[in-house]
Phi, psi and omega in degrees: 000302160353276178350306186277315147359290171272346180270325181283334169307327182259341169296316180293343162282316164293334174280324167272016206221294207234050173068226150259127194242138174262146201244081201303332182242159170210037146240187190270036162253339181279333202269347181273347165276351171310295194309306171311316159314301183322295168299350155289293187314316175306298173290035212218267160286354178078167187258153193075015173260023192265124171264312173216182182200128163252194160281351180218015154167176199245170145238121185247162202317148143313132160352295169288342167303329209278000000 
């Protein structure tokens, strides 16, 4: 139970970190590839450049959008 806690907690921290982000799955295997994801996308667009993270990839804001 911990475990899960703790995965939703850094999922939920990365998501609040990093602006708004739509978020597509909701379970836990998904939300720990979210996470992982996420943390590409940050490092990826940079932070608050993020538009969206599926489980299997990100999108970042458009130019015109920043």
């Amino acid at each position: 139970m911990k475990k899960v806690i703790s995965g939703l907690g850094i999922v939920f921290a990365t998501i609040s970190l990093s602006a708004c982000i739509s978020v597509s799955e909701s379970n836990l295997e998904s939300g720990k590839q979210i996470s992982i994801m996420s943390q590409q996308a940050i490092a990826t667009c940079g932070q608050g450049n993020v538009d969206t993270v599926s489980t299997s990839s990100f999108k970042c804001k458009s130019q015109g959008t920043r």
